[in-house]
KEVOSE-634911 format. One line per field, with one value per residue (C-alpha): x, y, z; residue in one letter. Coordinates in pm, 1 decimal, decimal comma, always signed. Example, Ala and Ser with C-alpha at 12.3 -4.5 7.8 and 13.67 -1.06 7.14 Angstrom:
# residues 2
px	[+1230,0  +1367,0]
py	[-450,0  -106,0]
pz	[+780,0  +714,0]
residuo	[A  S]
***
This chain:
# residues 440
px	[+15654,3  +15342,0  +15058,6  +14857,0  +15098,1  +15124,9  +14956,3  +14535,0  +14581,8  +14928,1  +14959,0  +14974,9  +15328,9  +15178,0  +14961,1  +15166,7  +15513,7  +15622,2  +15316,3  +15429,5  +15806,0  +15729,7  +15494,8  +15793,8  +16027,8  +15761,3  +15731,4  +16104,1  +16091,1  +15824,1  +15955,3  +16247,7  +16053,6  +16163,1  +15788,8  +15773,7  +16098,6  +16178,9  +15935,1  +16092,4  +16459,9  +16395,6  +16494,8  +16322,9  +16348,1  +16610,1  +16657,4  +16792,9  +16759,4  +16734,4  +16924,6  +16861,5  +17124,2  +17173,1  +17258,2  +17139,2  +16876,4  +16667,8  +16735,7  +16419,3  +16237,7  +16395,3  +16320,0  +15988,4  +15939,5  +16117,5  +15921,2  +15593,0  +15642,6  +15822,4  +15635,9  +15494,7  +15619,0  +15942,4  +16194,1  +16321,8  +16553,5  +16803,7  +16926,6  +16983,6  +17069,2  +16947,8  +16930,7  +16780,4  +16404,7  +16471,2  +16248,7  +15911,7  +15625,3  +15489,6  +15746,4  +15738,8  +15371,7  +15423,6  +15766,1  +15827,8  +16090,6  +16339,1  +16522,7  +16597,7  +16821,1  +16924,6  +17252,8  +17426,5  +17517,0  +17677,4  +17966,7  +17928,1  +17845,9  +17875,9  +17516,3  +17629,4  +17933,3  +17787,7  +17503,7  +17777,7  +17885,4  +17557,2  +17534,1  +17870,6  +17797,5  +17459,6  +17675,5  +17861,2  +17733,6  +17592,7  +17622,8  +17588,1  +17212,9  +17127,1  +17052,3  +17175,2  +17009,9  +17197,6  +16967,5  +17225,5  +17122,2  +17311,6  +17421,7  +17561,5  +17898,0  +17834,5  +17629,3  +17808,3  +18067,8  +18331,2  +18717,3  +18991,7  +19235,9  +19469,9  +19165,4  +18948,3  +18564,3  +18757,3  +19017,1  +18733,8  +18500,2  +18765,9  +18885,9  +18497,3  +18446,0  +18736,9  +18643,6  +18332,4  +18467,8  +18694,9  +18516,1  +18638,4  +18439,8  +18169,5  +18362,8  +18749,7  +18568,6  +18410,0  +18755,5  +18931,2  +18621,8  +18621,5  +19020,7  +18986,3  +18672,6  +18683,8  +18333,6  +18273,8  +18458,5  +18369,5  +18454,2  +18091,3  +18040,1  +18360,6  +18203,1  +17902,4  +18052,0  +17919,1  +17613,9  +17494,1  +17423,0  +17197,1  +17239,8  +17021,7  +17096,0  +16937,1  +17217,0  +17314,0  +17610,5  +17706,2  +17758,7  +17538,0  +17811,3  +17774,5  +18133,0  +18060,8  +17737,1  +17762,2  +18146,6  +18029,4  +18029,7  +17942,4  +18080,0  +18469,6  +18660,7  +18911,9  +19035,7  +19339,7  +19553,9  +19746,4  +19501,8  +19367,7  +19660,6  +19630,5  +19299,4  +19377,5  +19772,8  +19543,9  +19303,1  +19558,0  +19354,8  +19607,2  +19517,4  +19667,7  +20021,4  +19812,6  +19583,8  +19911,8  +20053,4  +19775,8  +19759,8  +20118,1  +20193,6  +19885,4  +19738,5  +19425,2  +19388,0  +19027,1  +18926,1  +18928,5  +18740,3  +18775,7  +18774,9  +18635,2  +18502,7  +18218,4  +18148,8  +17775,8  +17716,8  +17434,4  +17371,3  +17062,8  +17038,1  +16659,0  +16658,0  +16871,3  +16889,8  +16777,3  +16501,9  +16398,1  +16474,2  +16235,8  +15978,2  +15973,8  +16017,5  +15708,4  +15471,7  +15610,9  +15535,9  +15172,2  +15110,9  +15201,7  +15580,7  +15915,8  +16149,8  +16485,7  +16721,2  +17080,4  +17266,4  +17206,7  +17632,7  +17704,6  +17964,5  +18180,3  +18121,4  +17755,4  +17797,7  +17964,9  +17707,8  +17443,0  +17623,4  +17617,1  +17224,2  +17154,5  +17363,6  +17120,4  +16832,5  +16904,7  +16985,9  +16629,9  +16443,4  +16625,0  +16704,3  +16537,0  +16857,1  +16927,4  +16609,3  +16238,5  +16018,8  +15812,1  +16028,9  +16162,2  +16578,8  +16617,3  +16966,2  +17087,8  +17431,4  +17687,9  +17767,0  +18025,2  +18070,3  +18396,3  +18302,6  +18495,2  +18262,9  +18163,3  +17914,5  +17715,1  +17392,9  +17286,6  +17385,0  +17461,9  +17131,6  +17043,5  +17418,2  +17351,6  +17045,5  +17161,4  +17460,6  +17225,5  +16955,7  +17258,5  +17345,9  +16978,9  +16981,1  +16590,8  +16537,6  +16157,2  +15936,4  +16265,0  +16163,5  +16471,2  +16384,6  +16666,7  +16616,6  +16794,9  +16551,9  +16642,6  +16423,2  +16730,0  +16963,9  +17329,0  +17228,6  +16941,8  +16601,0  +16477,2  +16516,1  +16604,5  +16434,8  +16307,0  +16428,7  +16180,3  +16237,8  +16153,7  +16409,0  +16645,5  +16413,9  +16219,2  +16593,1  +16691,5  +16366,9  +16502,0  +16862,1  +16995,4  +17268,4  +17268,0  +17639,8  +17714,9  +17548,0  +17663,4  +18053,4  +17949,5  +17821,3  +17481,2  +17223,4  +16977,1  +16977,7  +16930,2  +16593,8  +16454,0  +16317,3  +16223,1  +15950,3  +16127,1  +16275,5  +16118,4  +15998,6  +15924,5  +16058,6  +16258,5  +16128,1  +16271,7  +16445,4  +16799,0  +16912,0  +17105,0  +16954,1  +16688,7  +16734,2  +16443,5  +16489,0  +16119,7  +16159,1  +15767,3]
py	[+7614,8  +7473,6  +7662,4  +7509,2  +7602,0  +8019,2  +8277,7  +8330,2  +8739,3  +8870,4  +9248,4  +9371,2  +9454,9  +9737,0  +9905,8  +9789,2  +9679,0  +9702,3  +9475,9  +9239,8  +9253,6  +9176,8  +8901,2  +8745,5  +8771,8  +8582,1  +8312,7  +8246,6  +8222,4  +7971,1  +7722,8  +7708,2  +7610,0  +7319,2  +7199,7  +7193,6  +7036,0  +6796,6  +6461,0  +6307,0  +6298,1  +6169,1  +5768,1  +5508,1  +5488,8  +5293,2  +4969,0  +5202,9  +5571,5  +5859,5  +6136,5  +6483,1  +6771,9  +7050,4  +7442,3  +7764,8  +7979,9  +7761,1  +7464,8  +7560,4  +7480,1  +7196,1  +7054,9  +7088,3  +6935,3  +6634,3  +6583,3  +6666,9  +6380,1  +6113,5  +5843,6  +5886,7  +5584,3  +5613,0  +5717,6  +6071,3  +6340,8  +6608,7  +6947,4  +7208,5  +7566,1  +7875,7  +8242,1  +8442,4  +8539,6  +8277,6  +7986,0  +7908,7  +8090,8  +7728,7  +7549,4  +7799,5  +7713,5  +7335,8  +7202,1  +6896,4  +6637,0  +6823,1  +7133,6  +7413,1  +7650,6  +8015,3  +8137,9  +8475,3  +8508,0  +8649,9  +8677,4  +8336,0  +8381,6  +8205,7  +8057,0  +7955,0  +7800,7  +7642,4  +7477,3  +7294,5  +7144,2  +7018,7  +6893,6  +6738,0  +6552,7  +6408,1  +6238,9  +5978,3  +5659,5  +5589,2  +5236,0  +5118,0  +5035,9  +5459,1  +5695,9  +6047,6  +6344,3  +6627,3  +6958,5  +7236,9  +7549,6  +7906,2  +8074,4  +7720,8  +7894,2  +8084,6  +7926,0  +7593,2  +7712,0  +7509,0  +7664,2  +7394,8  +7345,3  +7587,1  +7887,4  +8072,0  +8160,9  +8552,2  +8456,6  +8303,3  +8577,5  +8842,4  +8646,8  +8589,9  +8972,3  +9041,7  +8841,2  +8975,9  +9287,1  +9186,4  +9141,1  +8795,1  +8569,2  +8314,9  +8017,4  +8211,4  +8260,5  +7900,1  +7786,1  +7919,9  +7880,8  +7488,3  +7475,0  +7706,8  +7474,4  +7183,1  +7093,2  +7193,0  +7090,5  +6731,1  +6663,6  +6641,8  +6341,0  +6205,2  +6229,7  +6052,4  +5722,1  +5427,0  +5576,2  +5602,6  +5959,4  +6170,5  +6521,4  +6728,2  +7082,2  +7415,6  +7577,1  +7957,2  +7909,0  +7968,5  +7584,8  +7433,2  +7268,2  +7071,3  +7124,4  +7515,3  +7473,6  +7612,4  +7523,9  +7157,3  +6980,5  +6642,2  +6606,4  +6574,5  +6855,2  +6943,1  +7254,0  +7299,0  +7451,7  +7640,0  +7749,3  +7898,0  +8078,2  +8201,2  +8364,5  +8458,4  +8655,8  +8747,8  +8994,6  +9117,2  +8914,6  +8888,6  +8619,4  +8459,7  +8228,5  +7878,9  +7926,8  +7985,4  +7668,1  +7497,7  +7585,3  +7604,0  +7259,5  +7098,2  +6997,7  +7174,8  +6973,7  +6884,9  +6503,2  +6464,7  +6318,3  +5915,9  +5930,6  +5556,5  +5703,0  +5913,8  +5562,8  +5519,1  +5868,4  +6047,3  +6356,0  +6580,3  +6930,7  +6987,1  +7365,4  +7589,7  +7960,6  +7788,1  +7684,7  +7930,2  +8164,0  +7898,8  +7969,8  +8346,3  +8307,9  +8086,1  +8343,9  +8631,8  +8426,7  +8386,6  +8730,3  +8764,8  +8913,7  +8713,3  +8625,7  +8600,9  +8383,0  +8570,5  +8349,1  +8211,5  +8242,4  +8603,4  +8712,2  +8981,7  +9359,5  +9438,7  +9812,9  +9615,1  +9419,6  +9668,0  +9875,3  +9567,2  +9502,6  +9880,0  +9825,5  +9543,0  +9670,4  +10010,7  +9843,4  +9663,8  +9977,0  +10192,4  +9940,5  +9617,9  +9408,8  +9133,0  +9089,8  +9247,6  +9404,2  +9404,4  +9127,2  +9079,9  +9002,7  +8755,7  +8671,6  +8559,5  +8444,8  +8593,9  +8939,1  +9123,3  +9472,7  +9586,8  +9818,5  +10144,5  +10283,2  +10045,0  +10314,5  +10258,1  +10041,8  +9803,7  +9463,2  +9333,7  +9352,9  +9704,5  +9816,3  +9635,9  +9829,6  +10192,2  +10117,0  +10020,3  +10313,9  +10557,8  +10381,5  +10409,8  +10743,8  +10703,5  +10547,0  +10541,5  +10197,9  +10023,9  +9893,6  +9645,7  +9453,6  +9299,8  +9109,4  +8827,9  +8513,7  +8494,5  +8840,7  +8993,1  +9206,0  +9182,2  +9273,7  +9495,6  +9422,6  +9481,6  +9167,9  +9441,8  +9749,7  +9841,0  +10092,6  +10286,5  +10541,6  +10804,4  +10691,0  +10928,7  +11226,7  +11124,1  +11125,8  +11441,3  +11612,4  +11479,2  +11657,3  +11246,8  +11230,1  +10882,3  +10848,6  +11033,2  +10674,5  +10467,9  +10587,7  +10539,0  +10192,5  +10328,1  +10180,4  +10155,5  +10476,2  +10603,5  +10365,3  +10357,2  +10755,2  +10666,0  +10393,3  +10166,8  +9919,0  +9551,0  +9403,4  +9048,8  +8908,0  +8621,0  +8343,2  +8045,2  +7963,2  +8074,5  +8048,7  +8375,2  +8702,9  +8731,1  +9001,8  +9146,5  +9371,3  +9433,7  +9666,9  +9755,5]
pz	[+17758,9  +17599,2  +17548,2  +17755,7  +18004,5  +17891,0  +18165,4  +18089,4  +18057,2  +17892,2  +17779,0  +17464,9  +17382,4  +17138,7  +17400,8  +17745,2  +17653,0  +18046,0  +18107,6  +17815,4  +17898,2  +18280,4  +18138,5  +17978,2  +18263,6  +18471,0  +18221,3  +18211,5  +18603,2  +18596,2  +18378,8  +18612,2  +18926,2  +19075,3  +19138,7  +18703,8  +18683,4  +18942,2  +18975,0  +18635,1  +18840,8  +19138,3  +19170,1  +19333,6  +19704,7  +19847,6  +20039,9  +20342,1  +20439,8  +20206,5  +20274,6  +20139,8  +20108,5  +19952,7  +19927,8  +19676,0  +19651,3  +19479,3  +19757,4  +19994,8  +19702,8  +19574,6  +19916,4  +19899,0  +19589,9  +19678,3  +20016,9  +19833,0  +19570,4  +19819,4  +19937,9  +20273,3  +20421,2  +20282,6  +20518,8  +20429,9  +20588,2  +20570,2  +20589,5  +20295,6  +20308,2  +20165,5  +20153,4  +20392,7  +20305,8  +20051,0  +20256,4  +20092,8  +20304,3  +20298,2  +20469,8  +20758,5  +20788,5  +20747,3  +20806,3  +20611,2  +20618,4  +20556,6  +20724,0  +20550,5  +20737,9  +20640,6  +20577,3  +20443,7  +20024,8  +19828,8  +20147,1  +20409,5  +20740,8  +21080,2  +21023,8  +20664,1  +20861,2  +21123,4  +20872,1  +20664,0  +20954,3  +21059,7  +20662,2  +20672,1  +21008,9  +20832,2  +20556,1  +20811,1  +20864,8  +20516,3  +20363,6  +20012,7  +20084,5  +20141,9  +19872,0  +19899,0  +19698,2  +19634,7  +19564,2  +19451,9  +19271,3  +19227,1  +19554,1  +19694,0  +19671,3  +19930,8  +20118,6  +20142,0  +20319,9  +20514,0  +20489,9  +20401,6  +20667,0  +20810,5  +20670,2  +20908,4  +20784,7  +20815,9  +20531,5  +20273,4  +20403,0  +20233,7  +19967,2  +19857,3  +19885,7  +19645,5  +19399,9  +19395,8  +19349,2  +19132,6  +18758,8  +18774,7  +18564,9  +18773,5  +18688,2  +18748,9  +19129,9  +19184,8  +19079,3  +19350,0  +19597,4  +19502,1  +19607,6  +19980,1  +20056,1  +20280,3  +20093,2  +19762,7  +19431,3  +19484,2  +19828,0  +19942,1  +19683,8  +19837,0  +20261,0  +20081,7  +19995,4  +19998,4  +19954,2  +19629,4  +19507,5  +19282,5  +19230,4  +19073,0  +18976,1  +18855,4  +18619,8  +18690,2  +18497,7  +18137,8  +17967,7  +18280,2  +18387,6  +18686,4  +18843,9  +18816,4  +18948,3  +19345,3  +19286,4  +19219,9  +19639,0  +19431,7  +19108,5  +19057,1  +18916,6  +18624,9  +18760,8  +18962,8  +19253,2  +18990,6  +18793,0  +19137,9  +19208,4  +18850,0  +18879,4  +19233,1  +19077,4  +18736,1  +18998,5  +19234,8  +19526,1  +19828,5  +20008,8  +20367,2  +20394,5  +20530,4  +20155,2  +19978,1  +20074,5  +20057,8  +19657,9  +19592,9  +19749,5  +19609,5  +19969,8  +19883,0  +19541,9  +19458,1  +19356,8  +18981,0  +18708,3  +18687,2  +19062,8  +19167,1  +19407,8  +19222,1  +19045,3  +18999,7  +19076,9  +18885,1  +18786,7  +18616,9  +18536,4  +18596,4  +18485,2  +18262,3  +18169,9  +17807,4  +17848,7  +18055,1  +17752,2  +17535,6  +17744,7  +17725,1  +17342,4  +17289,0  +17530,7  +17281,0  +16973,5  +17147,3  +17101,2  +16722,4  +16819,3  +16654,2  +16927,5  +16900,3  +17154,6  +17100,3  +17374,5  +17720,3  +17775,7  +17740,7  +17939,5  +17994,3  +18217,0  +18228,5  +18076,9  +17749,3  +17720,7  +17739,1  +17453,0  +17315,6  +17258,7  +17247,6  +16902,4  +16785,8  +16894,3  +16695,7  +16412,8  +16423,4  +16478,8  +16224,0  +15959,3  +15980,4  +16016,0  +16180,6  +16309,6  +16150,7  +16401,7  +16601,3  +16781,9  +17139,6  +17146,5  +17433,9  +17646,5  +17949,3  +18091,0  +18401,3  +18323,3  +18567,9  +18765,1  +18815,2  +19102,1  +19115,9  +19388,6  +19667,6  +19772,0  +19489,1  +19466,7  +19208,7  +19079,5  +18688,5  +18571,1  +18670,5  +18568,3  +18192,2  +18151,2  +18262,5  +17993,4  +17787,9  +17832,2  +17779,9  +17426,6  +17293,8  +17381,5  +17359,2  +17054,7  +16993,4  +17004,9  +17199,8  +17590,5  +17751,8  +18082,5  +18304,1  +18581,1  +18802,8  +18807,7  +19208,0  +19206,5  +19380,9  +19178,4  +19368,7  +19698,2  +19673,0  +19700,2  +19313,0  +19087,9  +18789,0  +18613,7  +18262,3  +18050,3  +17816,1  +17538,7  +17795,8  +18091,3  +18005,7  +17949,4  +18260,1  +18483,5  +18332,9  +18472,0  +18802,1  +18732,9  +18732,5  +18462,1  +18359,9  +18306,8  +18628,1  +18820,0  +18595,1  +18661,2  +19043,8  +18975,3  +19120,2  +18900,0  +19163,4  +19235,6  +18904,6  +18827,7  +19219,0  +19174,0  +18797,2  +18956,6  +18707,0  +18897,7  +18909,0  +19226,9  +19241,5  +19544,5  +19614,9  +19293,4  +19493,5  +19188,3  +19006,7  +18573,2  +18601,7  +18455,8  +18204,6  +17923,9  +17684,1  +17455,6  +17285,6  +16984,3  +16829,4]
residuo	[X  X  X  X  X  X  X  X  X  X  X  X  X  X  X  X  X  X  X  X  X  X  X  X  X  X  X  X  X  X  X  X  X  X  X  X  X  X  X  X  X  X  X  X  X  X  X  X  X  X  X  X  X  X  X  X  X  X  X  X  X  X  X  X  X  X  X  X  X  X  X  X  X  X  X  X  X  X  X  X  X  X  X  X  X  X  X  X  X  X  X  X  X  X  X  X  X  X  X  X  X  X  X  X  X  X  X  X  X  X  X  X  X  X  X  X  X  X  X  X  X  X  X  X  X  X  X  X  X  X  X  X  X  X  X  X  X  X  X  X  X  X  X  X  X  X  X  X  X  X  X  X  X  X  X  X  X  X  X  X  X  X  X  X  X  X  X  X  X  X  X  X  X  X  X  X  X  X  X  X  X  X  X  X  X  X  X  X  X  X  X  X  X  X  X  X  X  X  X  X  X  X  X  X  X  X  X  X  X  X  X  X  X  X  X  X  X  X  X  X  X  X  X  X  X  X  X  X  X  X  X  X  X  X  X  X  X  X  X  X  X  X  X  X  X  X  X  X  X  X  X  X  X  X  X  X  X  X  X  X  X  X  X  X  X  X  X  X  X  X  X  X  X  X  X  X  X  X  X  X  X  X  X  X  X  X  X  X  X  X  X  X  X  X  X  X  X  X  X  X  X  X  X  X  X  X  X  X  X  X  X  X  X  X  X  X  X  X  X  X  X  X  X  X  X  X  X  X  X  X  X  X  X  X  X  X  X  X  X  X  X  X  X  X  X  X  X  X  X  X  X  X  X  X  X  X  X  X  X  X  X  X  X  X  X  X  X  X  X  X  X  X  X  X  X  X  X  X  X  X  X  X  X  X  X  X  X  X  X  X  X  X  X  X  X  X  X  X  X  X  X  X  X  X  X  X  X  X  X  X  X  X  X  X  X  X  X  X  X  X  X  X  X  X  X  X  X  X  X  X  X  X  X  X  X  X  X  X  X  X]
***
């Protein structure tokens, strides 16, 4: 971010570090707005039709962008699917050229069914003189769903929910969702042909890689049936006979890199957790504080993780080392809840931070903010919280016992009563969570 670009007012981090903290979170979300990111992408228009299409959270968006910057008299349609309450107020004031229908995530629903389809049926017909774009951000997953033969939406709906459930690493779960999809993992490129096609992608991934992205409908892809079933065996996931021997006899194999058919194919990543993290790091250097970019690929269960940075950012305050303060630690990346309790509320971001809150065990001048750059946390309605050296002191007056949530997966809970949780809506955008760790 240039700083031209950085917010007119932005808290002190001495005097208001939840102010300054929430300023940095917004900063990261902005440079990952399609609006910022997309017009340098977008190709020429085409002797024949453009077709748009599309699925994530960021899509509605994406879609907006496109038909704001198209030519007028250039012909332009399509269809692309996104989360509920995830529509830009401005398209349902002002339609545009494109449709943007809603459908169910993080589990597919009938609507998210019955959407593909419509996609799917706007792909035939093409000829080598038609452009297709291709807007895909996180959530397509789910979103973009169309079981492979022989599946019901019923059998993906289950399988979907025990992954989830599961721990299973983001791209463990868009491996097997690319091989029990009659759509994603490349075969959308495939229904494309001869069209010529340009996808362009906002990364939720670790690596940014485009076949992980939304399970990759357009690109072609290295994984395979077997290393499905492995994932599938490695988390005790039962699924039905017809997706058994669909894997085991390769059936439900997905089209593979060197594919002639994806010749001539293009694709951008537009926005990435990275440079989302660059942007937060020059707004902190603005205001006089060092900032520190740890990783934007951390992985692993969101309670280690938080143990994790509670251990740096200790280290900072009581010794100096790695890092001088005052500084802000940045992160992001796909952390994971193993849920033990599924009556529990809260999602990885909210879970990282209670783990972490426990491990500073109030460590004075340390603040943490976690968020999702969606603005929804899991499944809730909070994007993340913020942790302070007072949290636990502040729950304990409530009679909350941090670890007691944090054993029920219940992070939510724990911040809602504290007033610390962070509300911001859905951002029409998605590069995974944001992590700041501010130590003064």
């Amino acid at each position: 971010m240039d700083a031209h670009n950085l917010p007119m007012v932005v808290p002190s981090p001495q005097t208001d570090p939840r102010g300054f903290l929430r300023a940095l979170f917004d900063a990261a979300v902005a440079r990952a707005l399609p609006a910022e990111n997309i017009a340098a992408f977008l190709p020429p228009p085409p002797k024949g039709r453009t077709l748009v299409v599309g699925a994530g959270k960021a899509s509605g968006t994406m879609a907006a962008a496109v038909d704001a910057l198209w030519p007028a008299d250039a012909p332009l349609s399509g269809l692309v699917i996104t989360r509920y309450g995830h529509v830009p107020p401005r398209l349902w004031e002002r339609p545009g050229r494109i449709a943007v229908v809603e459908a169910a995530h993080p589990t597919p629903d009938e609507s998210g069914l019955a959407a593909t389809r419509r996609l799917a049926d706007l792909t035939r017909g093409l000829t080598p003189d038609d452009l297709v774009l291709c807007l895909i951000s996180g959530g397509g997953s789910a979103l973009l769903s169309m079981p492979a033969p022989g599946l019901t939406l019923h059998d993906v709906q289950a399988i979907n929910k025990a992954l989830l459930h599961s721990g299973a690493a983001i791209d463990e779960m868009n491996c097997v969702r690319k091989h029990l999809s009659g759509i994603k993992g490349g075969r959308l490129g495939i229904m494309c042909a001869p069209a010529h096609v340009v996808t362009l992608l906002i990364s939720d991934v670790p690596g940014d890689a485009p076949e992980v992205i939304a399970s990759g409908p357009t690109v072609p892809d290295s994984t395979t049936c077997a290393d499905a079933l492995r994932v599938l065996s490695q988390h005790h996931i039962p699924i039905p006979e017809a997706a058994k021997h669909g894997l085991r006899s390769g059936g439900f194999e997905t089209p593979k890199p060197g594919d002639p058919r994806f010749a001539g194919h293009q694709v951008h990543v537009i926005a990435t957790p990275y440079e989302s993290l660059q942007a937060a790091a020059a707004l902190a250097r603005s205001k006089g504080i060092a900032a520190h970019i740890l990783s934007d690929e951390i992985e692993g269960e969101s309670r280690d993780v938080g143990q994790m940075h509670a251990a740096i950012a200790r280290s900072v305050a009581r010794r100096g080392e790695p890092f001088a303060k005052p500084c802000v630690i940045l992160s992001s990346g796909e952390t994971t809840v193993t849920l033990k309790n599924l009556r529990g509320r809260g999602g990885r971001a909210t879970e990282f931070l209670l783990s972490c809150a426990i491990a500073l065990q109030g460590e004075p001048g340390v603040y943490a903010l976690a968020a999702d750059t969606d603005g929804i946390d899991g499944m809730e309605d909070n994007a993340g919280a913020i942790v302070t050296p007072d949290t636990l002191v502040r729950a304990l007056e409530r009679g909350q016992k941090a670890a007691d949530f944090l054993h029920r997966n219940d992070a939510y809970g724990f911040f809602a009563p504290l007033s610390d949780l962070v509300m911001s809506g859905p951002t029409f955008t998605n590069v995974n969570d944001f992590r700041a760790l501010l130590i003064v």
